[in-house]
C-alpha positions as CSV (number, residue, x, y, z in Angstrom):
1,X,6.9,-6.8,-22.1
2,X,7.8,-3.6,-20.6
3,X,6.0,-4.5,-17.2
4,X,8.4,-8.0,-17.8
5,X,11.4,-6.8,-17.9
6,X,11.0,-4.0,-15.0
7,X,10.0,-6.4,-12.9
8,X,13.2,-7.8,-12.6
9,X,15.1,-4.5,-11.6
10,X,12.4,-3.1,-9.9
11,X,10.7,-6.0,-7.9
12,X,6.6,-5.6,-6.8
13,X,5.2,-6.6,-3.4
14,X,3.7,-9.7,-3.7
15,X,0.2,-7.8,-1.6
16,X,0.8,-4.9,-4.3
17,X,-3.1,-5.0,-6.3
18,X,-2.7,-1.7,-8.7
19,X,-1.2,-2.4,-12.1
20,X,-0.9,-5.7,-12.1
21,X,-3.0,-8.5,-13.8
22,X,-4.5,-9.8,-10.1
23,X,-8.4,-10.2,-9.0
24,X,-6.8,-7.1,-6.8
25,X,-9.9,-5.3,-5.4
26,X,-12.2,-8.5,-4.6
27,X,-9.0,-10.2,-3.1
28,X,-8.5,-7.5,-0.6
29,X,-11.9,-6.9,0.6
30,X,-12.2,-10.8,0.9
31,X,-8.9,-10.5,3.5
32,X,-10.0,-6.9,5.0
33,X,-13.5,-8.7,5.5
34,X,-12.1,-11.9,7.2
35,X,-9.3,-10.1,9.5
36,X,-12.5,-7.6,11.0
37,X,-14.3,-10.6,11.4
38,X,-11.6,-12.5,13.6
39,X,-10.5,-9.3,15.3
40,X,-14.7,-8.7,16.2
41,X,-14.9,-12.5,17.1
42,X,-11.8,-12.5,19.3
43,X,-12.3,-9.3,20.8
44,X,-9.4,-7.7,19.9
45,X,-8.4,-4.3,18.7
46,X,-8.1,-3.9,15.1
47,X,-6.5,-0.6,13.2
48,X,-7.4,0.1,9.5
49,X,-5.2,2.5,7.3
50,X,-5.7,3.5,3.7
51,X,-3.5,5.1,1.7
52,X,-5.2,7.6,-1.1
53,X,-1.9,8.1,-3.6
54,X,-4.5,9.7,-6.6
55,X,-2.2,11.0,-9.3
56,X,1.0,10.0,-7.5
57,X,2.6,9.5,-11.0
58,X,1.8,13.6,-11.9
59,X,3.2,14.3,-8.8
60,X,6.8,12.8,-9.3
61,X,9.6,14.2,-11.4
62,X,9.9,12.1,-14.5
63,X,13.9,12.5,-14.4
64,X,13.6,11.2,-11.1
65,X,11.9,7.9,-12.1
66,X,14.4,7.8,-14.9
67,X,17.3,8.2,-13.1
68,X,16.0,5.6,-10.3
69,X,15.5,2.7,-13.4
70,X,19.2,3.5,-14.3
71,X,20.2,3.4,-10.7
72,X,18.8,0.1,-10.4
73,X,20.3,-1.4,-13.6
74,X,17.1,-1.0,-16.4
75,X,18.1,-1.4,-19.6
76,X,18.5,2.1,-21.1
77,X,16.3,1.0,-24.7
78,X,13.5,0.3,-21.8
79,X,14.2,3.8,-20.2
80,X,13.9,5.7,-23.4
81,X,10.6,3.5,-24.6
82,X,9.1,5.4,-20.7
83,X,10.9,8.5,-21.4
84,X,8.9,8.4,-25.0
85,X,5.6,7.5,-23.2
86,X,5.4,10.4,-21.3
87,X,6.8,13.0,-24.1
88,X,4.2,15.2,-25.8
89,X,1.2,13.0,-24.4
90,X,-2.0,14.0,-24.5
91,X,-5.9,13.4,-24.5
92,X,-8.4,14.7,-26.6
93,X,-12.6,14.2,-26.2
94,X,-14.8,14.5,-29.3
């Protein structure tokens, strides 16, 4: 529900694979393989990035994100439903 409704303030890519409900990881390597393959086949120079954002979500100010989801017209019930997420969370192993 939550994913739902931010959508609509806070549009995804449609090549965006994290987070989403999406055969994400098979999907890509079935493109990645493909493009080398036509890049090997037509002899032509192909360039390869990958972007490593571990534990971006640690890494950003929570009042930032909130602020953002306000800026960009969220529904302040959803904002406080996040805000509550991320307030005295925790994990235990046993």
């Amino acid at each position: 529900i939550l994913s739902n409704r931010l959508r609509r303030a806070c549009p995804i890519n449609a090549r965006q694979r994290g987070f989403i409900a999406a055969p994400g990881c098979s999907e890509n390597l079935k493109l990645l393989q493909a493009l080398i393959k036509s890049a090997k086949r037509d002899h032509r120079t192909l360039g390869v990035v990958f972007v490593n954002l571990a534990k971006a979500f640690d890494t950003v100010n929570h009042q930032h994100i909130f602020r953002l989801l306000g800026q960009k017209g969220v529904d302040k019930h959803i904002i406080d439903i996040i805000s509550d997420l991320y307030k005295n969370c925790g994990t235990s192993v046993e």
